[in-house]
C-alpha positions in Angstrom: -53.5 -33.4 73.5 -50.0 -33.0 74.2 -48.8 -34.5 77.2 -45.6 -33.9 79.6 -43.5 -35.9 81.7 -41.3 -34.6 85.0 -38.1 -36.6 85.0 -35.9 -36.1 87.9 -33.0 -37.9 89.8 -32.9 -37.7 93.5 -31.1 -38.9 96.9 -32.2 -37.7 100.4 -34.2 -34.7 99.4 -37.1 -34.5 101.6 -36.4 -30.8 102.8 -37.2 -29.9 98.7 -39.1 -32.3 96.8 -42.9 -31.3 98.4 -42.2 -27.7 96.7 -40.6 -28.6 93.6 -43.6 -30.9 93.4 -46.0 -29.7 94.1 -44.8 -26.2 91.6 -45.1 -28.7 88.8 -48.3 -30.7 89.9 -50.6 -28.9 87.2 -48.5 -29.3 84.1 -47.0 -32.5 84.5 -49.1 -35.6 83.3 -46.6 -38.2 85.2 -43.7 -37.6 87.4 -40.9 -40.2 86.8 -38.3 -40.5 89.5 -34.9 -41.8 89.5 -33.9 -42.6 93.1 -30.2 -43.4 93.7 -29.7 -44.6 97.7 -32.5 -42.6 99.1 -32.7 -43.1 103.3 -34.7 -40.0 104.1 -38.7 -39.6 103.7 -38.2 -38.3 100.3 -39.9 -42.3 98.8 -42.7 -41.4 100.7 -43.3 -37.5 99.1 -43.0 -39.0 95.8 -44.8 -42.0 96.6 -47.7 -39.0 97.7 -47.5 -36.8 94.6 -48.2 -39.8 92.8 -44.8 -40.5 91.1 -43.1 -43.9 89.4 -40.1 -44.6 91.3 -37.0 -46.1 89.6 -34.0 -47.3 91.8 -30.6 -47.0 90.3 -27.3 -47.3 91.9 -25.3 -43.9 92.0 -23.0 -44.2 89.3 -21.0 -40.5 89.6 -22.2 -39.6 86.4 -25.4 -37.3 86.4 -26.2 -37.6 82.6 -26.4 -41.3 82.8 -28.7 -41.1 85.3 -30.9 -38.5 83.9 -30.6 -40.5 80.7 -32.2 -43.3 82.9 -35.2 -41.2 84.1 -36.2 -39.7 80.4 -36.1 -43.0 79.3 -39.2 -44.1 81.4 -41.0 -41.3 80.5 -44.4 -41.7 78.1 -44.9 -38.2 77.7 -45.1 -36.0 74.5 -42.8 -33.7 76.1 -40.4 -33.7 79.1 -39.8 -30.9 81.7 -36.1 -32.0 83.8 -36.0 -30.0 87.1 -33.7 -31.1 90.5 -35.5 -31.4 93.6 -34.6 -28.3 95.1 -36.1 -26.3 92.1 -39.8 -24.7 91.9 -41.9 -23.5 89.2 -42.6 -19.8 89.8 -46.6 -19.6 90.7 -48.5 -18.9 87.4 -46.3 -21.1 85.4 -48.7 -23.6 84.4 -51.1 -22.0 81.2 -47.3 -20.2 80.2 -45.8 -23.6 79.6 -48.8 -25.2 77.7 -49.3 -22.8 75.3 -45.3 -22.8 74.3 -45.7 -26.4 74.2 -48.5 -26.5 71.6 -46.2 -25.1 69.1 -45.3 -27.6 66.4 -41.9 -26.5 64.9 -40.0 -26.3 68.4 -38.2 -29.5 69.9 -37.2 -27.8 73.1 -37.6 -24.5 75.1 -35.4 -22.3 77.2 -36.8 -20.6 80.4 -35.3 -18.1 83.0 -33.4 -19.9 86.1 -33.1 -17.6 88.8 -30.6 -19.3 91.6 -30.4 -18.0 95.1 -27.4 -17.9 97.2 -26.2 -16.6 100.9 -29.7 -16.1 102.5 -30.8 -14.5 98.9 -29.8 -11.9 99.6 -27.9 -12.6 95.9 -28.8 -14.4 93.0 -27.7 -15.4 89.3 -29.7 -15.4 85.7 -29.7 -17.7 83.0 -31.5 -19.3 80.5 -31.4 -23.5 80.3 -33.0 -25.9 78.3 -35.2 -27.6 81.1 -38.1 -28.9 77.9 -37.6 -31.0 75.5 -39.9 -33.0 72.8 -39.3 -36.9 73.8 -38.5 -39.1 71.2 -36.5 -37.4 69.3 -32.8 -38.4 70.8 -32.9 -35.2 72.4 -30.4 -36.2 75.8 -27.4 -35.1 78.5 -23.7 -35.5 78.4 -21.4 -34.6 80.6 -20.2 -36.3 84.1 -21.3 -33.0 86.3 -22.8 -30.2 85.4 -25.0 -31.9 82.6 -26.0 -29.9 79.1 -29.1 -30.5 76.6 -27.6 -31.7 73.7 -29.2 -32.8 70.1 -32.3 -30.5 70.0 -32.6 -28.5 66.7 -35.4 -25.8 67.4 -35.2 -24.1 70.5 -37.4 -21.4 71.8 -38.2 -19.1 74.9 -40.9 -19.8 77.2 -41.5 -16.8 79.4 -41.5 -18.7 82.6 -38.9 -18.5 85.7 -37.7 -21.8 87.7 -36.1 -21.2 91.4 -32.9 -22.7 92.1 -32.6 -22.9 95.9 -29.7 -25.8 96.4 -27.0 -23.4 96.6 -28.8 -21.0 98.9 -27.2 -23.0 101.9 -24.5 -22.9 105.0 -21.0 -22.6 104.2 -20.3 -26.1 105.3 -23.1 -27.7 103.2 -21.7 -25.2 100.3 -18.1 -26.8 101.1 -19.7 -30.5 101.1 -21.4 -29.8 97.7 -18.4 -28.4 96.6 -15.8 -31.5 97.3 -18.4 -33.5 95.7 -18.8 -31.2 92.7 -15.0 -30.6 92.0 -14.4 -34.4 93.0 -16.4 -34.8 89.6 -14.6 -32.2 87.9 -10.9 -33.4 88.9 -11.9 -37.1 87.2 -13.8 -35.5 83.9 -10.4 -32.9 83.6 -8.3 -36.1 83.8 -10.4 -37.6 81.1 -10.4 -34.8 78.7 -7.7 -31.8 79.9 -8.5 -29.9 76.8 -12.1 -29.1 77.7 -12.1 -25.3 78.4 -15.9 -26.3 80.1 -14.1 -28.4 82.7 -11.9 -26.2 84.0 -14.2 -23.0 83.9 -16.8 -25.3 86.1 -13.8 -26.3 88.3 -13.2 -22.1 88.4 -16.7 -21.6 89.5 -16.9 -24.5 92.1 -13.5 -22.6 93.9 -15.3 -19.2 93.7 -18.3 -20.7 95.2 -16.2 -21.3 98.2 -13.8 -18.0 98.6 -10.8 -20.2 97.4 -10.2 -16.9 94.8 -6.3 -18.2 94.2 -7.5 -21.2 93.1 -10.2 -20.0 91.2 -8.0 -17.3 89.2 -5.6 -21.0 88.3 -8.5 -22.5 87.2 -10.1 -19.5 85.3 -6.6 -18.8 83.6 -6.4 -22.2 82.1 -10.1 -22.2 81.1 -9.2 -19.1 79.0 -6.2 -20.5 77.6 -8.3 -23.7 76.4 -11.1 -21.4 75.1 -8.4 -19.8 73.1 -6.7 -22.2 72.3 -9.8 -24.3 70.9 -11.6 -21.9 69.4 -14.7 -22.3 71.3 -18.2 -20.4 70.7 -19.4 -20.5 74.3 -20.6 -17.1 76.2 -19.0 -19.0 79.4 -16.0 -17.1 78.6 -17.9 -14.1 80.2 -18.8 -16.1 83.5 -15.1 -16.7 83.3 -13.5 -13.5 83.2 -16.4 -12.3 85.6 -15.1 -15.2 88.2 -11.1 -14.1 87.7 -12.2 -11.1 87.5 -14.3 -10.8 90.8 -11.7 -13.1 92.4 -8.3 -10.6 91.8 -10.7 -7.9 93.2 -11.1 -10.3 96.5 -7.6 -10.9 96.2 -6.8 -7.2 96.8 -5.7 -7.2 93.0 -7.2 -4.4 91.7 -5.5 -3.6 88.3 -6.0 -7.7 87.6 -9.8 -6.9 88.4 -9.9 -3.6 85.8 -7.9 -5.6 83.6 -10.1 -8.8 83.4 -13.8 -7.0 83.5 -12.4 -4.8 80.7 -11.6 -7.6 78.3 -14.7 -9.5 78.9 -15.8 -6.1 78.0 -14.5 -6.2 74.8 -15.7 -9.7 74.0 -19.5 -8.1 74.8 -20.3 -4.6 75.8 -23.0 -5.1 77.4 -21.8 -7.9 80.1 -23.3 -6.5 83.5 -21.3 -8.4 85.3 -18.0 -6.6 84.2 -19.8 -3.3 84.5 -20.1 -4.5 88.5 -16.7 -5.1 89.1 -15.6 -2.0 87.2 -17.7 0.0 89.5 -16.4 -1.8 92.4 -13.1 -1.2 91.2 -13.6 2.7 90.9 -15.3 3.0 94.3 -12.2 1.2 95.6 -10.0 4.3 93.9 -12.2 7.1 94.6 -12.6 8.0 91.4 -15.9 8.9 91.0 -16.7 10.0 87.1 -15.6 6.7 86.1 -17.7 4.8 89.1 -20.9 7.2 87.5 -20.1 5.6 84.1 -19.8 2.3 85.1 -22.9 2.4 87.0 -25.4 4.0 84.9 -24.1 1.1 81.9 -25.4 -1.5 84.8 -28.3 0.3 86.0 -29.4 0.3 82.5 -28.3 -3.3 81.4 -30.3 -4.5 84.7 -33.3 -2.7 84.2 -33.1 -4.2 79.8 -32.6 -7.7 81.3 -34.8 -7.8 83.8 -37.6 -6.9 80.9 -36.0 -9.1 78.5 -34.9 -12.3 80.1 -34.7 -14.1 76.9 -32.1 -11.8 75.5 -29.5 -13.4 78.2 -29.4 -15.6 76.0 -26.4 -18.7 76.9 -24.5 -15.9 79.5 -25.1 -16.2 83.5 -26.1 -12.9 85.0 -24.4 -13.3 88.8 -25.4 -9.2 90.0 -28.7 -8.7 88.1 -30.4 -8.4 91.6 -27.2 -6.4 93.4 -27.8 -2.7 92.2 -28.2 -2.1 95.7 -24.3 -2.5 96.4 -23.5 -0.1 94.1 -26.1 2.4 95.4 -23.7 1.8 98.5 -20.6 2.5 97.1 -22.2 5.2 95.4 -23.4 6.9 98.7 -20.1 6.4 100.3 -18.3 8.5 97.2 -20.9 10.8 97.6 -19.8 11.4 101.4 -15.9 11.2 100.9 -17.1 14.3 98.6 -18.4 16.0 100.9 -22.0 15.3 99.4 -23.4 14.0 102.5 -27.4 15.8 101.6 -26.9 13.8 98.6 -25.2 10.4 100.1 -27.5 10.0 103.5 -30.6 9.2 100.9 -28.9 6.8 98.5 -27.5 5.1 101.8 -31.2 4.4 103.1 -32.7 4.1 99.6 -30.4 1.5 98.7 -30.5 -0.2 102.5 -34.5 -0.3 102.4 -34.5 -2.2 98.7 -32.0 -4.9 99.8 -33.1 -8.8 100.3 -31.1 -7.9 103.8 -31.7 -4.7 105.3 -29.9 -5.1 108.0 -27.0 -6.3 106.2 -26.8 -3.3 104.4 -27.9 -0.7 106.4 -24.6 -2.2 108.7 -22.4 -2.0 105.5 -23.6 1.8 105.1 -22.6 2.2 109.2 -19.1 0.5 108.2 -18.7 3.4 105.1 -19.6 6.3 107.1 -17.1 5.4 110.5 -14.5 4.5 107.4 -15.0 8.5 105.9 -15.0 9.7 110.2 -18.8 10.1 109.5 -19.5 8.7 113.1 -22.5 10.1 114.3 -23.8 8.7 110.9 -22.5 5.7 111.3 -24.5 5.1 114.6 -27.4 6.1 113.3 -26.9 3.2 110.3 -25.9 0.8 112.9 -29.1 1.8 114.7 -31.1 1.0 111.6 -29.5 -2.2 111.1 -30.0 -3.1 114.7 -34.0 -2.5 114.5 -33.6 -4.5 111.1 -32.4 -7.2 113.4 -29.1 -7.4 112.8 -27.8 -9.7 115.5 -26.6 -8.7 118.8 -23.0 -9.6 118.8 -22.7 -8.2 115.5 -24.2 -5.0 116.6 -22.1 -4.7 119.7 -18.9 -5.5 117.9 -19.7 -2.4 115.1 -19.8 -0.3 117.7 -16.7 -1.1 119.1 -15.6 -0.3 116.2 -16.7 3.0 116.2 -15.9 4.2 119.5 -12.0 3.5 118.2 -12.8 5.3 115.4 -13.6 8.2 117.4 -10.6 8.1 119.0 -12.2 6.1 122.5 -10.1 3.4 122.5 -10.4 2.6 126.5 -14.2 2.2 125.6 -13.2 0.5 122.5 -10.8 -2.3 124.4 -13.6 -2.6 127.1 -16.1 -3.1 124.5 -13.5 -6.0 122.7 -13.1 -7.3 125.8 -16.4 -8.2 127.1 -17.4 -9.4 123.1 -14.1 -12.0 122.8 -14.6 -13.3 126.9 -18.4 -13.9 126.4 -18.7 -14.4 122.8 -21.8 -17.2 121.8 -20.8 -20.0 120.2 -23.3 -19.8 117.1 -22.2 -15.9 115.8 -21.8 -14.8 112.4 -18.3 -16.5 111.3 -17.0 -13.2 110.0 -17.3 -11.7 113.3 -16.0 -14.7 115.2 -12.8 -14.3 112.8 -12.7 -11.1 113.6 -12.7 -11.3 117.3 -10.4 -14.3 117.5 -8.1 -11.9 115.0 -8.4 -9.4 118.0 -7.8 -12.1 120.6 -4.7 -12.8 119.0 -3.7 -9.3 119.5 -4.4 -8.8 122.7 -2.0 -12.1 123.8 -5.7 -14.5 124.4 -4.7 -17.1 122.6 -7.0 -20.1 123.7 -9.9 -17.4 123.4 -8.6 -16.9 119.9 -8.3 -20.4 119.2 -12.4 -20.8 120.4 -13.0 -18.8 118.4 -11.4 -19.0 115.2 -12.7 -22.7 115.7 -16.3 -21.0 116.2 -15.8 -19.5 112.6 -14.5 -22.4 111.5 -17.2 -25.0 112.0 -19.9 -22.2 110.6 -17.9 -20.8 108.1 -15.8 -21.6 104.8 -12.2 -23.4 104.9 -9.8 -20.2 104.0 -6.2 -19.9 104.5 -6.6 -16.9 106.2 -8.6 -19.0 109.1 -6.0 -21.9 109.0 -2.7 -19.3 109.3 -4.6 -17.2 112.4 -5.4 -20.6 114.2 -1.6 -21.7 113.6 -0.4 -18.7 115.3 -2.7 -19.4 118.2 -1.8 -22.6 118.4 1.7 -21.5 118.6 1.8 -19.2 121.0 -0.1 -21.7 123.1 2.7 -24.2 122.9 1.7 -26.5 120.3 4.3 -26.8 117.4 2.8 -30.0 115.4 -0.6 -28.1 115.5 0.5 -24.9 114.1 2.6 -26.2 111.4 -0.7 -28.9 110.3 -2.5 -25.5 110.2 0.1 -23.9 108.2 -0.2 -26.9 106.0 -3.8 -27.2 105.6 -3.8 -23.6 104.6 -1.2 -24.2 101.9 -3.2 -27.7 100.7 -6.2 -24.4 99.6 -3.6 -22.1 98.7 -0.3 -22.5 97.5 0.6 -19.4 97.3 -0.6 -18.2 100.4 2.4 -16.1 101.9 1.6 -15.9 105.5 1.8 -19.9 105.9 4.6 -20.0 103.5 6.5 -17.3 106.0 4.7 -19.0 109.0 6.0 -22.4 108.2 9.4 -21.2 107.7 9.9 -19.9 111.4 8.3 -22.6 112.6 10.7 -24.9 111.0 13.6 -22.5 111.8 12.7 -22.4 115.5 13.2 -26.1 115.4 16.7 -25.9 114.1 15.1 -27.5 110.6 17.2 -25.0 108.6 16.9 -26.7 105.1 13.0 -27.4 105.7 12.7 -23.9 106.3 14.8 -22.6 103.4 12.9 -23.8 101.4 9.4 -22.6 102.5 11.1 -18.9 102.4 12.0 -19.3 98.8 9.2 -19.7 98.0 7.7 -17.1 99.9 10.1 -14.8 98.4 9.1 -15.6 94.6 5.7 -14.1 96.0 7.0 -11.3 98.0 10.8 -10.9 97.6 11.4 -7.8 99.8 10.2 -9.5 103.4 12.5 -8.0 105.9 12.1 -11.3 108.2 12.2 -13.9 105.4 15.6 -11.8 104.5 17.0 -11.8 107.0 16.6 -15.2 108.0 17.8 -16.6 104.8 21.1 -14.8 104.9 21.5 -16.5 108.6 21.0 -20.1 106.9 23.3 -19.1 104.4 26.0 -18.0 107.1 25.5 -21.2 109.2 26.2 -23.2 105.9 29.5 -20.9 105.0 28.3 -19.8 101.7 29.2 -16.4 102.2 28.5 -15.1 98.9 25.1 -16.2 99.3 24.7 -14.5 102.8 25.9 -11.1 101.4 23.6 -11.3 99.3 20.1 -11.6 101.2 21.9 -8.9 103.2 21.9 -6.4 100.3 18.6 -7.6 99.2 17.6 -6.5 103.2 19.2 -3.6 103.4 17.4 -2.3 99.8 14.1 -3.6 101.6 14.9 -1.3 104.0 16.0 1.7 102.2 19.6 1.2 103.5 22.7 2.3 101.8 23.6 -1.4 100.1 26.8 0.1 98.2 29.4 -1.3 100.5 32.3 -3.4 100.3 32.5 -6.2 102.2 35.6 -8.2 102.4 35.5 -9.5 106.5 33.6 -10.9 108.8 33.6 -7.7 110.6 32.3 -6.0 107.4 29.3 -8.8 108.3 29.0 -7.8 111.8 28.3 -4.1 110.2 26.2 -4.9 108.1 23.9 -7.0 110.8 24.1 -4.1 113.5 22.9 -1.5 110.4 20.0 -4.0 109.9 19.4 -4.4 113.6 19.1 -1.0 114.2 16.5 -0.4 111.3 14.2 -3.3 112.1 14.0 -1.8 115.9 13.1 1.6 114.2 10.4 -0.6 112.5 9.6 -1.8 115.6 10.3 -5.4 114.1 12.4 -5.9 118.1 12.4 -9.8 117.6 14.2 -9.8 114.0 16.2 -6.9 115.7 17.8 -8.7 118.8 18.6 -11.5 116.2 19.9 -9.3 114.0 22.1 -7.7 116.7 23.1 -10.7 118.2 24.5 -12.2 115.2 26.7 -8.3 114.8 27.6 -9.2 118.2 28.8 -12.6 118.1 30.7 -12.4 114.5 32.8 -9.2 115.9 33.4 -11.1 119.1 32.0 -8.2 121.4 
C-alpha cells in the first residue's frame, strides 16, 4: 500500500490551515509540520487534524526549512502544500491512482492562485509530489523549486492558492518580505536571470510598474546572456509588457507582447495585452485577431491544463475584459445593437459583476453614450457596487453631459462627507478633486484614506506633497516627494515637485539638480526650463542661460533664431516667454518670466 506524507512549514496561519487541512485529510497518511515562531491558534488546528509538530527557528531560507519537514516524513510519497492552499473537492481517488504508478518519482498538478477579491487568477503547473527517498529536495532562498526528480508526470488535480488574494497592505507586507529575500539571494548570485524575474514579479504585484520594467529588463538580459531554457522568460515579457501598458507606454507594450510572441505563439498572456493594446488605438481588425487567438488558447487550456506545461497563465480566467473592450469598439463604431449585449454578457460572467458592469458605465459615458452609461451604473449599483462609488460615477456623468453645476454639487457633497473605509481608487480620486477645488486638508484625508487601504504609489506620495504644500508644510511635502522617488526614480512629477520646492527655499543648487534630472525624462518642460535658465542667470553663466531659453522658446513653438548679444536681448527673450506661458495659461511661470524681462531692462 503506498502511503503519503503532507509536509508543510508554517507561522501564524490559523485563518488557513483548517481548509488546507482539512482538503488533504483523505489522502494524507500523516501530516508533518514545521512550525517556525507560531503565536496564533494555528498549534492547536494542527494539534486537532492530528499532525507532528516540529519547531524550528525561522532561518529566512524557505528550502531549508521545507528540507527540515520532508525529512520527518515516513511516507512512500510526499504532497508539499503552504497553509493557505486547498485541494480542490474530488481530489482524493485522482491522486492515488497517479500515485500507484511505478516509473514516476514526482507529479505535476494545476495551481490555480487567486488575487484582488478573485476576481483574477493565474495557471501553472508545480511539482507539489514527490517519491521520498530518493534525494528528491528544494533550493532556493524564496520562491523554492523541486529539484533532482527524474520522471515527472501530470496528475489531473487543481490546488487553490488563496495567500495572495489579500488587501493591498498585507500584499505590500508580503511583498517587503518577499523582495527582502530577493535583494540578499541577488547579492549572492547577480547572474541568476530567476532572481531578478521574481524580484520583477514581486514589484508588479504591487503597481511599482517602473520598477518592475528595471527588474524585468535585467532578467532578460541574464536569460540572454546565460542561455537559459526556462519558459519564465514568457512571465517576464508578459510582466514588462503589462507594466509599459500601465505606464501609458503603449508601443513598449506592443513591442514586448510581440517578442514573447515570437519566443511561443501561443502565449495567452501576450495575446491579452495585444488586445488591450489595440482597444487602446481603436483599431478594431487587429483587436478581432488578437482576441479570437486568446479566446481560443483559453478555451485549449482550460481543457488541457497539463499542456501549460512550466509557463504561468496570469488572464486564463479574464476573457471577460476583453469582451469589454470589445463592446466599447463596438459602440465607438456605431454598433451599439451589437455592443449593449457583449457589455452585459461579459458583465454577468465576471467573478465581479458589479465591477464590470461599472467599467462598461465608465466606456459608454467615455464614447457620450450617457443614457447607457446610467443604465450600466444602475446594474452595477443592484450588483452592489458600493454607495460612494456609485454616487461618485454619476458625478461623473452628469459632467459628461455637460451639467457641471450638478456635477460640482455632486463632488462636493462626496469629498466633505466621504467615509473613511471607501474603495482607495475612489478616495484618490476625490482627494485628486479636492486638490483642485483649493480643499487641501480634505485632500490630504483623503489621500491618507487611500493610503492606509491602498498600495504605496508615487502617484499617492506626489498628490499628498502638494496638499501638504499648499497647507503650509514644506518638510512634509518634500519627505513626500522623497518617498515617492525612494518607489520611483524616475517619477517626473516629484522630480519637478522637489525642484520648486527646493527653489522656493532659495536652495538653487539642490534644485538644479532635481530638474536635470527631470529633464533627461522629459526635456521640453516649460517650467523646469524656465527655471533652470533663471539658476543659470543668478550664477552669471550666461551661455548656459541662453541656452535653456532657446530650449523654452522651441518648447513653445517660438521663433529661437535670434541673436542675442545684451542683457536687453535677455529681457526680450523673457517677455516673449512670459507672454506665451500666460497664453498657456501657465500665469505663475508667466509673472516670473515677466518679472525677470522687467527687472534685466530696468523698467
Amino acid at each position: 500500500m503506498t502511503t503519503l506524507s503532507l509536509c508543510m512549514i508554517v507561522k501564524n496561519e490559523e485563518k488557513y490551515l483548517s481548509q488546507c487541512l482539512a482538503s488533504a485529510a483523505g489522502v494524507a497518511d500523516e501530516i508533518i509540520i514545521v512550525d517556525t515562531g507560531s503565536t496564533d491558534r494555528t498549534l492547536d488546528i494542527a494539534a486537532g487534524f492530528g499532525a507532528r509538530v516540529f519547531h524550528h527557528a525561522w532561518e529566512n531560507h524557505f528550502s531549508k526549512h521545507r528540507n527540515q519537514s520532508i525529512g520527518y516524513a515516513q511516507g512512500d510519497w510526499i504532497l508539499w502544500l503552504d497553509a493557505d492552499e486547498a485541494l480542490e473537492p474530488g481530489a482524493t481517488p485522482v491522486l492515488k491512482d497517479a500515485l500507484r504508478n511505478p516509473d514516476l518519482d514526482s507529479l505535476l498538478v494545476t495551481m490555480v492562485c487567486y488575487f484582488e477579491n478573485r476576481t483574477r487568477t493565474s495557471w501553472n503547473n508545480s511539482i507539489k509530489l514527490f517519491k521520498n527517498g530518493l534525494g528528491i529536495h528544494f533550493e532556493g532562498t524564496v520562491h523554492e523549486q523541486v529539484v533532482g526528480f527524474k520522471n515527472t508526470g501530470f496528475c489531473p488535480v487543481k490546488i487553490y492558492h488563496y495567500g495572495y488574494d489579500q488587501d493591498p497592505k498585507t500584499v505590500q507586507k508580503k511583498f517587503e518580505r518577499t523582495s527582502a529575500l530577493l535583494l540578499q539571494a541577488i547579492q549572492d548570485d547577480p547572474h541568476s536571470f530567476r532572481h531578478h524575474h521574481d524580484l520583477a514579479v514581486s514589484f508588479s504585484s504591487i503597481h511599482r510598474f517602473s520598477k518592475a520594467i528595471d527588474a524585468g529588463f535585467k532578467a532578460m538580459e541574464l536569460y540572454r546572456i546565460n542561455r537559459e531554457n526556462d519558459p519564465n522568460i514568457l512571465w517576464t515579457y508578459f510582466v514588462v509588457a503589462s507594466a509599459c501598458f500601465n505606464l501609458g507606454q503603449i508601443d513598449k507594450a506592443q513591442f514586448f507582447a510581440e517578442q514573447a510572441l515570437r519566443l511561443e505563439p501561443n502565449h495567452l498572456d501576450s495575446y491579452f495585452v495585444l488586445a488591450s493594446v489595440y482597444a487602446t488605438l481603436k483599431n478594431r481588425e487587429c483587436f478581432e485577431e488578437a482576441f479570437r487567438a486568446f479566446t481560443r488558447l483559453a478555451l485549449h487550456y482550460r481543457a488541457h491544463p497539463e499542456q501549460l506545461a512550466g509557463l504561468v497563465m496570469n488572464k486564463l480566467d479574464e476573457k471577460w475584459r476583453l469582451d469589454l473592450e470589445y463592446g466599447a469598439l463596438l459602440l465607438s463604431g456605431n454598433l451599439k445593437t451589437e455592443a449593449v449585449p457583449i457589455f452585459t454578457q461579459a458583465s454577468q460572467q465576471a467573478p465581479d459583476p458589479s465591477r464590470a458592469y461599472r467599467i462598461a458605465a465608465q466606456l459608454c459615458r467615455d464614447l457620450g453614450e450617457i443614457r447607457l452609461g446610467e443604465d450600466f451604473l444602475k446594474n452595477a449599483s443592484q450588483a452592489g457596487l458600493p454607495l460612494t462609488t456609485a454616487r461618485f460615477e454619476e458625478a461623473l456623468l452628469k459632467r459628461a453631459s455637460g451639467d457641471e453645476q450638478a456635477f460640482h454639487a455632486a463632488l462636493a457633497g462626496l469629498i466633505d462627507g466621504a467615509p473613511g473605509n471607501m474603495d482607495p481608487d475612489i478616495a484618490t480620486a476625490l482627494g485628486i478633486e479636492a486638490l483642485k477645488s483649493g480643499k487641501y486638508i480634505r485632500a490630504e484625508f483623503l489621500l491618507q484614506t487611500a493610503l492606509a487601504q491602498g498600495y504605496e504609489t508615487p502617484s499617492l506620495c506626489t498628490h499628498l506633497a502638494l496638499a501638504s504644500k499648499y497647507q503650509g508644510k514644506i518638510s512634509e511635502a518634500m519627505s513626500w516627494n522623497q518617498k515617492a522617488l525612494e518607489l520611483d526614480q524616475k517619477d517626473l512629477n516629484a522630480l519637478v515637485n522637489l525642484g520648486h520646492l527646493l527653489y522656493d527655499q532659495k536652495q538653487w543648487h539642490s534644485a538644479q539638480s532635481q530638474y536635470q534630472k527631470a529633464l533627461l525624462l522629459a526635456p521640453r518642460q516649460a517650467d523646469v526650463l524656465l527655471r533652470l535658465s533663471l539658476i543659470a542667470l543668478m550664477d552669471q553663466d550666461l551661455a548656459e542661460c541662453i541656452r535653456f531659453c532657446d530650449l523654452l522658446l522651441s518648447a513653445l513653438n517660438l521663433n529661437c533664431d535670434r541673436v542675442v548679444t545684451s542683457i536687453q536681448d535677455i529681457a526680450e527673450v523673457y517677455r516673449l516667454i512670459g507672454d506665451a506661458l500666460r497664453i498657456r495659461g501657465q500665469n505663475i511661470l508667466a509673472s516670473e518670466a515677466a518679472t525677470l524681462s522687467a527687472h534685466l531692462s530696468g523698467t
